[in-house]
N, CA, C and O atoms as a DFTB+ gen file, in Angstrom:
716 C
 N C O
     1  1    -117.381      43.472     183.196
     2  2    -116.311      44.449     183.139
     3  2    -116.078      45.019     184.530
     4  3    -117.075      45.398     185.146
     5  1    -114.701      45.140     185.184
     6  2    -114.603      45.742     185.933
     7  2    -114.879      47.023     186.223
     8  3    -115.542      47.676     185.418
     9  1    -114.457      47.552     187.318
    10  2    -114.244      49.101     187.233
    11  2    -113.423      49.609     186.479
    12  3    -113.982      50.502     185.842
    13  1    -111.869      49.458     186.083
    14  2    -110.854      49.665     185.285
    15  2    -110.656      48.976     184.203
    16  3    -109.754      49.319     183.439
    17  1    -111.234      48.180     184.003
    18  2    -111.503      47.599     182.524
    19  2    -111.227      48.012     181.307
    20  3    -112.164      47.898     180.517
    21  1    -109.905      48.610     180.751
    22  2    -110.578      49.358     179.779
    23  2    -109.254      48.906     178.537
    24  3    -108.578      49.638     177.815
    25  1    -109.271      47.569     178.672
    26  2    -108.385      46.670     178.046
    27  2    -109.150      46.803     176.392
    28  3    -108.763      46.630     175.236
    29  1    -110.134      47.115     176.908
    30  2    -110.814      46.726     175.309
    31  2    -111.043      47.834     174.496
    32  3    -111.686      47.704     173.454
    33  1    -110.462      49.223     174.955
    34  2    -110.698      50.514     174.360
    35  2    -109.504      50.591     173.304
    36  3    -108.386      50.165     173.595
    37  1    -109.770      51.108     172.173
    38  2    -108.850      51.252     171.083
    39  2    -109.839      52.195     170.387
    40  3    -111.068      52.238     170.445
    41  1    -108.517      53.299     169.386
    42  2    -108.674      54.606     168.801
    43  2    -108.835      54.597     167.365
    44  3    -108.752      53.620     166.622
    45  1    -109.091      55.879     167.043
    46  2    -109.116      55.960     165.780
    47  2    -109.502      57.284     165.151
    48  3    -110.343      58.043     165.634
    49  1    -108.942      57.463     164.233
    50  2    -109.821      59.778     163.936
    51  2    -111.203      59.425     163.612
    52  3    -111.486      58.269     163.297
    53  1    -112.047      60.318     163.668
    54  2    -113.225      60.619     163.279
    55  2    -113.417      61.002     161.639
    56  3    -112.684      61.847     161.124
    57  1    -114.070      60.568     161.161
    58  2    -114.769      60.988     159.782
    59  2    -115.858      62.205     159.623
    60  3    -116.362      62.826     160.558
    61  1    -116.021      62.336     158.701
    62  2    -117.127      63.627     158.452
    63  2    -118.604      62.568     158.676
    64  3    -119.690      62.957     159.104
    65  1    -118.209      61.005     158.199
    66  2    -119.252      60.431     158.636
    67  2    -119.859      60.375     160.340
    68  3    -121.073      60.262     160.509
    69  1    -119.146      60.441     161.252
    70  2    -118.896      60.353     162.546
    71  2    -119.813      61.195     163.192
    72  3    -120.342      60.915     164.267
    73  1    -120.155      62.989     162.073
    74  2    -120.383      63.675     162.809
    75  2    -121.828      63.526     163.450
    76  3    -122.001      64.149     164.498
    77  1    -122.666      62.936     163.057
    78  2    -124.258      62.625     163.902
    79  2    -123.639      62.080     165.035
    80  3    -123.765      62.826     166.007
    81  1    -122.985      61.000     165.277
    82  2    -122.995      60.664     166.438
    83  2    -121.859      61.128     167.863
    84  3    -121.865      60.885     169.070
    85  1    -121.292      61.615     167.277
    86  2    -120.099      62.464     167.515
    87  2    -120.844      63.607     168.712
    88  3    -120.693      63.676     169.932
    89  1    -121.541      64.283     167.928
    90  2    -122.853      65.115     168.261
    91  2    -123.528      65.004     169.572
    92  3    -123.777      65.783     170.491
    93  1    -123.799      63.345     169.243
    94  2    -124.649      63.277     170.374
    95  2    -124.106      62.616     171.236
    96  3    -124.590      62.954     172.316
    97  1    -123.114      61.600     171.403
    98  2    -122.105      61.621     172.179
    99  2    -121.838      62.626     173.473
   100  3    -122.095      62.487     174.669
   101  1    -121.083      63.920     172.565
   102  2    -120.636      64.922     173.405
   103  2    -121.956      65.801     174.437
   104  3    -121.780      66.436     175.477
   105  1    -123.202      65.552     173.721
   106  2    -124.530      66.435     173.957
   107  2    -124.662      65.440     175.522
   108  3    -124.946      65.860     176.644
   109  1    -124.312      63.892     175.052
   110  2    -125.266      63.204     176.319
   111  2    -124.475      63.368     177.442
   112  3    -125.044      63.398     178.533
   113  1    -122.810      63.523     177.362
   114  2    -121.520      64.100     178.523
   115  2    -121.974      65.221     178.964
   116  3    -121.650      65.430     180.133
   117  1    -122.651      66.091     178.439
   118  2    -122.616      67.431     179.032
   119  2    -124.259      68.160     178.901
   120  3    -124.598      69.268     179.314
   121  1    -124.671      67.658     178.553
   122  2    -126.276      68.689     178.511
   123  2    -127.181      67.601     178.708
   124  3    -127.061      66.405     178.441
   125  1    -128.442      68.483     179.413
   126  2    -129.502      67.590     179.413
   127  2    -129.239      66.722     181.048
   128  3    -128.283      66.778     181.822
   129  1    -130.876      65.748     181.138
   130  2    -130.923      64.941     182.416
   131  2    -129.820      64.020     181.874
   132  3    -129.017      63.936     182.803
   133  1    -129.219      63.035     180.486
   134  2    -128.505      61.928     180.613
   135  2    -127.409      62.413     180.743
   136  3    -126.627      61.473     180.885
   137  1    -126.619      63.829     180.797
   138  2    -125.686      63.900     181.283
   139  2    -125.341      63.940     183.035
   140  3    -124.205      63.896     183.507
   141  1    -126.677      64.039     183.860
   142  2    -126.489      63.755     185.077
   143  2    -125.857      62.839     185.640
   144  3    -125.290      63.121     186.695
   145  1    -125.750      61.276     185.034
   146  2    -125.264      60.137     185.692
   147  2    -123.987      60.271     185.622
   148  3    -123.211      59.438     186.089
   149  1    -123.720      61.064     185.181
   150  2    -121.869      61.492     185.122
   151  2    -121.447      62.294     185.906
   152  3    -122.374      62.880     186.466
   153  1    -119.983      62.770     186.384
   154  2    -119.972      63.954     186.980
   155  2    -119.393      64.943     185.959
   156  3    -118.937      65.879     186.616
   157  1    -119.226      65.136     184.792
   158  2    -118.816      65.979     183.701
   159  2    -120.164      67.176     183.407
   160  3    -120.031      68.225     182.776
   161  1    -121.193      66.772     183.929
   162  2    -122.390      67.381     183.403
   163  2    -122.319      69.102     183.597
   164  3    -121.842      69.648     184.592
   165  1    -122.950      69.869     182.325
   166  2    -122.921      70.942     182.489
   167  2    -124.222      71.189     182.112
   168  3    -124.474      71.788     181.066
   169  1    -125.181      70.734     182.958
   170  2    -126.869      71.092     182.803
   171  2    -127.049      71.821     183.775
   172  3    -128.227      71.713     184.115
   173  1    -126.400      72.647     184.533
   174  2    -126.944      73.473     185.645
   175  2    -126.361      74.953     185.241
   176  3    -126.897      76.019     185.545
   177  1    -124.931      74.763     184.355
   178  2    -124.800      75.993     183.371
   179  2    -125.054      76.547     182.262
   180  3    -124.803      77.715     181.967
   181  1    -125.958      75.106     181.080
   182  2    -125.877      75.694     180.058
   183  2    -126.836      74.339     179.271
   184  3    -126.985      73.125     179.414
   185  1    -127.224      75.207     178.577
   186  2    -128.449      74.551     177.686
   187  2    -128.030      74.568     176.159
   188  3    -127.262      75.357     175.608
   189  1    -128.663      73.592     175.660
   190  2    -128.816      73.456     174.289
   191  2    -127.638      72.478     173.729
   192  3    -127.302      71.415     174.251
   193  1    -127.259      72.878     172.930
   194  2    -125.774      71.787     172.106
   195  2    -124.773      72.302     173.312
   196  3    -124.806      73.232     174.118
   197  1    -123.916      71.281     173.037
   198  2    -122.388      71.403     173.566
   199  2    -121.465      71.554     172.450
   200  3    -120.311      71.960     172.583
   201  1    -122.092      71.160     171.159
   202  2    -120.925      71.143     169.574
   203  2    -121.969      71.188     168.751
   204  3    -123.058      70.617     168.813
   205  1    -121.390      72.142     167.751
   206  2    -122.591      72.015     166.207
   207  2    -121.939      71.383     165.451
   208  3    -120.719      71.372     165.619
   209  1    -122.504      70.675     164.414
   210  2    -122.056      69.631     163.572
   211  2    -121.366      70.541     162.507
   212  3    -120.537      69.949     161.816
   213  1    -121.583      72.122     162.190
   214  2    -120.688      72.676     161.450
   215  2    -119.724      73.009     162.062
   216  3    -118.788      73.321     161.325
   217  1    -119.460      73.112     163.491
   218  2    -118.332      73.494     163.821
   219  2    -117.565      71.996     163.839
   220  3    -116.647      72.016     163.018
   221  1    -117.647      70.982     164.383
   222  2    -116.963      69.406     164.148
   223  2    -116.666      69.367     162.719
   224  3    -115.584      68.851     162.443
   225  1    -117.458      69.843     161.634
   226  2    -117.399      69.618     160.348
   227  2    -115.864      70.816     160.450
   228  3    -114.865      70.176     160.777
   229  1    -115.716      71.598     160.338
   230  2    -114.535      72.351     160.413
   231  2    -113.511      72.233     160.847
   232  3    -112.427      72.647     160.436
   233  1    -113.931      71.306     162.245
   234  2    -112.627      70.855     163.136
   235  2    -112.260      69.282     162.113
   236  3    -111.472      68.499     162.643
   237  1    -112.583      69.063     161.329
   238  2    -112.642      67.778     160.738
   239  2    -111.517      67.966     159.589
   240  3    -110.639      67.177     159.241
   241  1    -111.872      69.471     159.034
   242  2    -111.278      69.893     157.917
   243  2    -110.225      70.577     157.863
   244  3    -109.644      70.729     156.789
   245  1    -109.719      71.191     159.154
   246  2    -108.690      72.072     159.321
   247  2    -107.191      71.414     159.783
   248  3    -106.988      70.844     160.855
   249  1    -106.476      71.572     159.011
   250  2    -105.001      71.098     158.812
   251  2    -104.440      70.744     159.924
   252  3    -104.124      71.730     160.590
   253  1    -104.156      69.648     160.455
   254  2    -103.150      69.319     161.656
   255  2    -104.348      68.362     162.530
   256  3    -104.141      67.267     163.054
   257  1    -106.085      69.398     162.499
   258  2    -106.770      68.606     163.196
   259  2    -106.947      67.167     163.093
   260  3    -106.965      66.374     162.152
   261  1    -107.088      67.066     164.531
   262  2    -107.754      65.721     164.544
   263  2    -108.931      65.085     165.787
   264  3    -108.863      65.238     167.006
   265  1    -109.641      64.584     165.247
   266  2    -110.449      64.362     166.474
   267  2    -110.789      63.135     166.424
   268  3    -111.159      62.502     165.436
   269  1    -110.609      62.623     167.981
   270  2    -109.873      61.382     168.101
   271  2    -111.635      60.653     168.737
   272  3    -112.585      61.170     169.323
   273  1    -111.296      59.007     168.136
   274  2    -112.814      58.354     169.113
   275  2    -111.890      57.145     169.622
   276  3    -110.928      56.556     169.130
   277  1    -112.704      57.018     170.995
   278  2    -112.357      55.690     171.709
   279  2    -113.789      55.023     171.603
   280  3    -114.923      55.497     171.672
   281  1    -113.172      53.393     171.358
   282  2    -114.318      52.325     170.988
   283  2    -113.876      51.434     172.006
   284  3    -112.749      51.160     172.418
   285  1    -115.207      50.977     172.371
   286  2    -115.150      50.000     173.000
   287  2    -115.990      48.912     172.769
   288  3    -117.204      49.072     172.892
   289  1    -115.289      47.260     172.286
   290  2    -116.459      46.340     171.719
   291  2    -117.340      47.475     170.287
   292  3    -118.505      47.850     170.157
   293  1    -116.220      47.673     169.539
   294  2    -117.249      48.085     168.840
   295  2    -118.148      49.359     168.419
   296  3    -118.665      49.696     167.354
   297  1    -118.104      50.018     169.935
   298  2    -119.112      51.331     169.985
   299  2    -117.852      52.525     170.534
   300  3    -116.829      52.255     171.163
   301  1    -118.334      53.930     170.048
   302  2    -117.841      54.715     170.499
   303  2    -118.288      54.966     171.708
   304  3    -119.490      54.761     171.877
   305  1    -117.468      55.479     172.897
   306  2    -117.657      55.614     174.049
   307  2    -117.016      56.951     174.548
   308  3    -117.334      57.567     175.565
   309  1    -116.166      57.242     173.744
   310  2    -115.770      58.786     174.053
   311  2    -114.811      59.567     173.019
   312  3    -114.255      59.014     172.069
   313  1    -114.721      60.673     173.281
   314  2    -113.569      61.362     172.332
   315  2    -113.143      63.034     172.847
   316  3    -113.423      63.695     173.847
   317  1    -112.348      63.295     171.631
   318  2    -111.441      64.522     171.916
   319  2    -111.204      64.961     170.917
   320  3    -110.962      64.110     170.061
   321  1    -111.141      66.280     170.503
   322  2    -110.008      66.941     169.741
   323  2    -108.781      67.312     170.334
   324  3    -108.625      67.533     171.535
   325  1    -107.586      67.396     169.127
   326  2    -106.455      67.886     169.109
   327  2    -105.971      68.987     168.243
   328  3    -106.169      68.648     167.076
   329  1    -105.561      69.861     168.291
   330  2    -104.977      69.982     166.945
   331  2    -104.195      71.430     167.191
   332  3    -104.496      72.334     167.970
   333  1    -103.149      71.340     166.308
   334  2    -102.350      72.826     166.432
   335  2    -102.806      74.361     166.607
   336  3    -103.428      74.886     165.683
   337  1    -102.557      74.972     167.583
   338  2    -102.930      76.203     167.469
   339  2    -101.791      77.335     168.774
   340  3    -101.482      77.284     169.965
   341  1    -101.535      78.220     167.603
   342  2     -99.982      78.550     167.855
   343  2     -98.808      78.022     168.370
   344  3     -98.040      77.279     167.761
   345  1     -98.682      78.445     169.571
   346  2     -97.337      77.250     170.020
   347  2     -97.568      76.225     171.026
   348  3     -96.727      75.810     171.824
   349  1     -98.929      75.806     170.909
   350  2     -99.335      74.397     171.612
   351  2    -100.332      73.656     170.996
   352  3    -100.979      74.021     170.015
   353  1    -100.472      72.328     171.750
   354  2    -101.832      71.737     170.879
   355  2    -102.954      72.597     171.680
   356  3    -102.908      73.172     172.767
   357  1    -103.929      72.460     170.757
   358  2    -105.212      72.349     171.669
   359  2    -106.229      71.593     171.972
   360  3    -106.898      71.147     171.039
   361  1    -106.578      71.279     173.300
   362  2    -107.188      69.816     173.431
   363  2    -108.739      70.501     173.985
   364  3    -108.917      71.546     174.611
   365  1    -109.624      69.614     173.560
   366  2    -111.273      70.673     173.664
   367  2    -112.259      68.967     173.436
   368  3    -111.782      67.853     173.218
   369  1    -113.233      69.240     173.543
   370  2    -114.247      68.268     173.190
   371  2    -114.429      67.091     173.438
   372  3    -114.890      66.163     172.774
   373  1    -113.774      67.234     175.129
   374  2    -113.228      65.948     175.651
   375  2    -114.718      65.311     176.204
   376  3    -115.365      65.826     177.116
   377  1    -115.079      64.212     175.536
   378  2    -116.706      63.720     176.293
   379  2    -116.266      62.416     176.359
   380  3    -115.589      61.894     175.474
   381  1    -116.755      61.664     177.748
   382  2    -116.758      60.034     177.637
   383  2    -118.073      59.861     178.105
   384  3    -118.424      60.484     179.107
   385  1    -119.005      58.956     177.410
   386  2    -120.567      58.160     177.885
   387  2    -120.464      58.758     179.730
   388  3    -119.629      58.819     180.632
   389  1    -121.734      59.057     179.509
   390  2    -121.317      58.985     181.208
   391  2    -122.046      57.981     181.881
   392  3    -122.271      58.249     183.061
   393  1    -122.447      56.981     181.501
   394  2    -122.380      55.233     182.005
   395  2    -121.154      54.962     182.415
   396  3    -121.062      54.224     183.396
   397  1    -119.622      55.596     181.638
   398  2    -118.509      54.851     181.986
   399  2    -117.337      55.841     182.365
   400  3    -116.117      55.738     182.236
   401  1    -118.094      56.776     182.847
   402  2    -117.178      57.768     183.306
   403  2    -116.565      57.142     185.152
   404  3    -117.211      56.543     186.012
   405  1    -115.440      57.511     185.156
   406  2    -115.095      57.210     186.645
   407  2    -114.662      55.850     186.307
   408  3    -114.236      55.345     187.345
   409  1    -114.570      54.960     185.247
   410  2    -113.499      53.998     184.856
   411  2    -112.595      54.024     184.018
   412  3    -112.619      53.094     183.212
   413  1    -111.408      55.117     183.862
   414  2    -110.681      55.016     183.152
   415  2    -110.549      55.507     181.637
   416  3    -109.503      55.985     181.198
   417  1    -111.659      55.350     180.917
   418  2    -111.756      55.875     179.937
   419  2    -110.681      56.805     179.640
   420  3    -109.580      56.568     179.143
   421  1    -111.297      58.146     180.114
   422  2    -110.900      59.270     180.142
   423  2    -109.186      59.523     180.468
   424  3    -108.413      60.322     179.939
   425  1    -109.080      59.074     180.949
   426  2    -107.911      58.879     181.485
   427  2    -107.114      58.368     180.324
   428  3    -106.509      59.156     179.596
   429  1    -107.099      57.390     180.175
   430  2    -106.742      56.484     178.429
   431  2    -106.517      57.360     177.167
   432  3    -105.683      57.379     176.262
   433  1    -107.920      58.271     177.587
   434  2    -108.264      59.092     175.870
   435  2    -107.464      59.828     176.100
   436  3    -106.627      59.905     175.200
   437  1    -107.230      60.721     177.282
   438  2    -106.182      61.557     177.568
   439  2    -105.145      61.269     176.997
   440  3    -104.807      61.992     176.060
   441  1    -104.438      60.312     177.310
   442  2    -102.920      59.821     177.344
   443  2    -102.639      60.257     175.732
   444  3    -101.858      61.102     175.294
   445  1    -103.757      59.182     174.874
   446  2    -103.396      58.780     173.737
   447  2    -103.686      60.579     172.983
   448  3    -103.021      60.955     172.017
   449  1    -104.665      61.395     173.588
   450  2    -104.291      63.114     172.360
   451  2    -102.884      63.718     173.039
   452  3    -102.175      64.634     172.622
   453  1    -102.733      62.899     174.210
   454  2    -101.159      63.756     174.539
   455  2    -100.297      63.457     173.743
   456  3     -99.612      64.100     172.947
   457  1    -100.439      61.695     174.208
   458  2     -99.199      61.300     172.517
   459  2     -99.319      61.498     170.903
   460  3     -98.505      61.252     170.013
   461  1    -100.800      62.102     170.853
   462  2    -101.080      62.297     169.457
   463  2    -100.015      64.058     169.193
   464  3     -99.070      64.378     168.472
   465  1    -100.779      64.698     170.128
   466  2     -99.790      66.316     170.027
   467  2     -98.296      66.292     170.133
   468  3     -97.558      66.873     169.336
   469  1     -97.844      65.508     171.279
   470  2     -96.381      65.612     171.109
   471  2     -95.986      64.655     169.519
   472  3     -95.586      65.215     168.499
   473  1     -96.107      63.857     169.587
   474  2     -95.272      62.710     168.422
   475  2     -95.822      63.374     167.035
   476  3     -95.054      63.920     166.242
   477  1     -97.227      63.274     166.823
   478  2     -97.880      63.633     165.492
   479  2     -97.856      65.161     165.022
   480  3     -97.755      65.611     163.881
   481  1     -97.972      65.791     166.189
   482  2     -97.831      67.062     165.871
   483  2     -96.675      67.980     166.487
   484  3     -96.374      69.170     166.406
   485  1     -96.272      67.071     167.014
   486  2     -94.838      67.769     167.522
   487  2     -94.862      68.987     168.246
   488  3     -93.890      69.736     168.151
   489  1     -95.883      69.313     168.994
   490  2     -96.134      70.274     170.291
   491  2     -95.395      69.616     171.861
   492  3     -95.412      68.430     172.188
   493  1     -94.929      70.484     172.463
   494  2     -94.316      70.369     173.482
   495  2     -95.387      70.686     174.725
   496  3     -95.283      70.216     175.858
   497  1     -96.330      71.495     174.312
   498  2     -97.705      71.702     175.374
   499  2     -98.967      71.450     175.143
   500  3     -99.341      71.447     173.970
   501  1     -99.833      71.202     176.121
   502  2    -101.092      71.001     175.202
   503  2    -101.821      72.016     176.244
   504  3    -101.324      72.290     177.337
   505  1    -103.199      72.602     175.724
   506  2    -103.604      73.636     176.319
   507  2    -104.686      73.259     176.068
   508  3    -104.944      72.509     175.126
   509  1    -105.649      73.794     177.006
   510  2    -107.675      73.835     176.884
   511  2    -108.115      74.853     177.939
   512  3    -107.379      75.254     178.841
   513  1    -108.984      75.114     177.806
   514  2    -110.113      76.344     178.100
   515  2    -111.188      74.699     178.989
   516  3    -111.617      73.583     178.696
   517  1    -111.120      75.665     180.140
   518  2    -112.587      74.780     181.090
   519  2    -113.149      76.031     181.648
   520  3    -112.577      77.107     181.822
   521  1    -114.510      75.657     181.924
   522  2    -115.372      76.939     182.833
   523  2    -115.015      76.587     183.768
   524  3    -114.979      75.462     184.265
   525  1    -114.463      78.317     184.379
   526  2    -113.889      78.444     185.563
   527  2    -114.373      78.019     187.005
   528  3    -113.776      77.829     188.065
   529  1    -116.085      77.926     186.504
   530  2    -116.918      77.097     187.763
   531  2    -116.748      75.975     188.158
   532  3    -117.122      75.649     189.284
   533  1    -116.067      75.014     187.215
   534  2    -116.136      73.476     187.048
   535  2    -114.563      72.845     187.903
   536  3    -113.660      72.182     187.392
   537  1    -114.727      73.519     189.833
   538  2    -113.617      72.768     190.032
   539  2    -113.379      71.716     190.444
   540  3    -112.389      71.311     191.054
   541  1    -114.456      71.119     190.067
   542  2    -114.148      69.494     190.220
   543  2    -113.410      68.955     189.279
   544  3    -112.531      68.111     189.459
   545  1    -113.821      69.530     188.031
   546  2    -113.068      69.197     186.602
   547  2    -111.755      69.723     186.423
   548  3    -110.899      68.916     186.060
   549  1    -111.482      70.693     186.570
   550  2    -110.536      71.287     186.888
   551  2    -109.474      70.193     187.807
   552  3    -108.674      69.399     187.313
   553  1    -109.642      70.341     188.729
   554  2    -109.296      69.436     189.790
   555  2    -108.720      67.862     189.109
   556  3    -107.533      67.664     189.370
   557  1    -109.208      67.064     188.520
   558  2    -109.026      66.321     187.607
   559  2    -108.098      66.764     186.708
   560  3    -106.960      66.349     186.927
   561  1    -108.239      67.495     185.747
   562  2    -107.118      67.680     184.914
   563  2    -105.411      68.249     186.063
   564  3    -104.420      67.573     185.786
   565  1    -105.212      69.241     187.065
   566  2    -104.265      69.385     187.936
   567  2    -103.874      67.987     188.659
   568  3    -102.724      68.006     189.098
   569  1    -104.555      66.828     188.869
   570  2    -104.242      65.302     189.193
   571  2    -103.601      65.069     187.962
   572  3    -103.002      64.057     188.326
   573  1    -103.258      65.213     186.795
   574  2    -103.205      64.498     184.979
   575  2    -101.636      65.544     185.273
   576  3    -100.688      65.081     184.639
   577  1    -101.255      66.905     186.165
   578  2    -100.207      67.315     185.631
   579  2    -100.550      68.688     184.868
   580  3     -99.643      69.437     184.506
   581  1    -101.770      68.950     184.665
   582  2    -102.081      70.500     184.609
   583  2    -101.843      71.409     185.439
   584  3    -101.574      71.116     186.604
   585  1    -101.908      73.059     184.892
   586  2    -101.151      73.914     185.815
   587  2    -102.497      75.383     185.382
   588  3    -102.856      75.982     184.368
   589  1    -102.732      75.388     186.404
   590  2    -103.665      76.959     186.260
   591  2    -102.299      78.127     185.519
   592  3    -101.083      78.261     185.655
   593  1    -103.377      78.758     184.737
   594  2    -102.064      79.698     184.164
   595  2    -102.598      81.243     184.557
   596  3    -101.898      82.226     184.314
   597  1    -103.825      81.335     185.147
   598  2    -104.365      82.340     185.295
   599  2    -104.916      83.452     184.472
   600  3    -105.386      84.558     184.740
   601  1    -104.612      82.518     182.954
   602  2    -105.423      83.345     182.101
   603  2    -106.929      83.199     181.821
   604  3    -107.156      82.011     181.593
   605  1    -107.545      83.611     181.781
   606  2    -109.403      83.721     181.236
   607  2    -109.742      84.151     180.135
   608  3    -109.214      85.137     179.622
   609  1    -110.413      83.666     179.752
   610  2    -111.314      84.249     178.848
   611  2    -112.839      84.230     178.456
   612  3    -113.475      83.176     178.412
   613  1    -113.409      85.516     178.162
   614  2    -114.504      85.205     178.282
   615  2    -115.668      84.681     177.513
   616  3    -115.484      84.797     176.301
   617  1    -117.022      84.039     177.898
   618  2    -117.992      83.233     177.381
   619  2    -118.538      83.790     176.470
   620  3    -118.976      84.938     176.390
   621  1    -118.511      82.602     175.436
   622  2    -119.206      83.480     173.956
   623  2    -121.064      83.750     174.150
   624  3    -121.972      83.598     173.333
   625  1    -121.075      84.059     175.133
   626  2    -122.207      84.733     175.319
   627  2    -123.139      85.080     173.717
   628  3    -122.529      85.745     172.878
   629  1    -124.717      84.560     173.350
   630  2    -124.928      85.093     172.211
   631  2    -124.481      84.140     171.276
   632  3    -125.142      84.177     170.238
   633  1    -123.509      83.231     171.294
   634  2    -123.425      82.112     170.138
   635  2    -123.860      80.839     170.532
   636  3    -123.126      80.114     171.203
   637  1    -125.185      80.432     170.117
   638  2    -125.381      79.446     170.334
   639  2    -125.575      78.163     169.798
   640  3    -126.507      77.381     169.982
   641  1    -124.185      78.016     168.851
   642  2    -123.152      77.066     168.939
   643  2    -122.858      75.980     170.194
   644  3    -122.843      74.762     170.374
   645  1    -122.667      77.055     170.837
   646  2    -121.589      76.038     171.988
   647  2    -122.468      76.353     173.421
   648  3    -121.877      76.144     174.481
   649  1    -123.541      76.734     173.453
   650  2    -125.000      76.657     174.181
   651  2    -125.497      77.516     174.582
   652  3    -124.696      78.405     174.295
   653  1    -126.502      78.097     175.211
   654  2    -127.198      78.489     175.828
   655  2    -126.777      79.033     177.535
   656  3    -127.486      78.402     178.318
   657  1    -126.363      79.461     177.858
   658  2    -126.016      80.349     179.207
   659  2    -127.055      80.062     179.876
   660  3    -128.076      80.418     179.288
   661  1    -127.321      79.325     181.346
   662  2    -128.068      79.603     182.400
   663  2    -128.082      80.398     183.433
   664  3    -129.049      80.511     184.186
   665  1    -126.828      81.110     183.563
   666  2    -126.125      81.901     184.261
   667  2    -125.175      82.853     183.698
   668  3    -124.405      82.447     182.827
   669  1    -125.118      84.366     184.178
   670  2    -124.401      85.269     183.603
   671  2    -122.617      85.754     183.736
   672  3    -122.048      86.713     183.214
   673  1    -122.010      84.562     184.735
   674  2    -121.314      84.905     185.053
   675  2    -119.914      84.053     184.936
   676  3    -118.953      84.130     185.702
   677  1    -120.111      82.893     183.313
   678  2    -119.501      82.093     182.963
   679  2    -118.298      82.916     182.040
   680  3    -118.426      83.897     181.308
   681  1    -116.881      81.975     182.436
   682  2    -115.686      82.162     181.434
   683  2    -115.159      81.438     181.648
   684  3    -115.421      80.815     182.677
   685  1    -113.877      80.975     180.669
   686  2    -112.922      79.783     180.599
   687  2    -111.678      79.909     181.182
   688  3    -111.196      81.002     180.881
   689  1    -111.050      79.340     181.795
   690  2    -110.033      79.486     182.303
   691  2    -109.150      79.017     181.594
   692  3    -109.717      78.143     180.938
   693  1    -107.900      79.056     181.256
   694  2    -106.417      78.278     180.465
   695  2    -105.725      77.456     181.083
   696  3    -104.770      77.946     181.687
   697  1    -105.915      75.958     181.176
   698  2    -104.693      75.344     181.800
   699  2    -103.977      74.145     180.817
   700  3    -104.634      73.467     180.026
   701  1    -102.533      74.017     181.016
   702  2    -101.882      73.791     180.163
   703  2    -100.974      72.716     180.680
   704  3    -100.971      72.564     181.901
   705  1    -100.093      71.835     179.849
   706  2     -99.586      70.759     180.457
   707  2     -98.253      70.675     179.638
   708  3     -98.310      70.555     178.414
   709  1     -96.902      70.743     180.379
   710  2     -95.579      70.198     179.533
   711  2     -95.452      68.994     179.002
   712  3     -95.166      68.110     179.810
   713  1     -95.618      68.569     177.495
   714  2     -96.126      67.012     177.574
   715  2     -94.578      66.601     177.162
   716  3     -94.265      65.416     177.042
């Protein structure tokens, strides 16, 4: 496989069956040493899960949602949610393997929850929350056509759901895209 290779990636929603691996998927993108080989990793801000399987179980069940997997040969290799919330989509839970991060993937998965929000759900914007520390990531999504909106909000500090705080001085920023 090349570097851009990614002829062989094709989609599909997630099941309630999905959610074990779904789980750990998103855990190995962002927590922990195997999220190091990536540059998505958030082991220097935050410990524990990145997603609880009751909260995926909810995002599974709630009207409009959808949460999308890219396969490759077979195996899941990354994914996303989408799904309506007020007057845009909202896009969150974006993880690709990070073996195959920096080929495209991501890029791909992108495209296809943009065309899932505009066409399927008929949103004209799509919106997500990133920690405001992460401007490399950041940076990446403003290359895709994102726009800082200058809104924040702050870290659910105390729910650890969505992890563990290594640092006290985390919040999300809002950036949003005319799709």
């Amino acid at each position: 496989m090349t570097a851009h290779d990614d002829s062989s990636l094709s989609f599909r929603f997630a099941t309630p069956d999905d959610i074990p691996m779904l789980v750990a998927l998103v855990t190995r993108a962002y927590r922990g040493d195997a999220s190091r080989v990536g540059w998505t990793t958030e082991a220097d801000l935050l410990d524990g899960g990145r997603i609880s399987p009751e909260v995926l179980a909810e995002d599974l069940r709630r009207p409009g949602s959808r949460v999308l997997v890219a396969e490759q040969h077979g195996q899941a290799v990354a994914c996303a949610h989408v799904a309506p919330e007020g007057d845009a989509a909202y896009f969150g839970m974006f993880a690709v393997n990070p073996q195959l991060q920096g080929r495209g993937v991501g890029d791909r998965l992108l495209l296809e929850a943009e065309r899932i929000a505009r066409e399927e759900l008929g949103q004209a914007t799509m919106r997500m929350t990133v920690i405001d520390l992460r401007a490399e990531l950041i940076d990446w999504y403003l290359r895709r056509g994102y726009r800082r909106t200058g809104i924040t909000k702050p870290f659910p500090y105390g729910d650890t759901r969505f992890g563990i705080p290594r640092r006290d001085d985390l919040r999300f920023e809002v950036l949003e895209k005319t799709l």
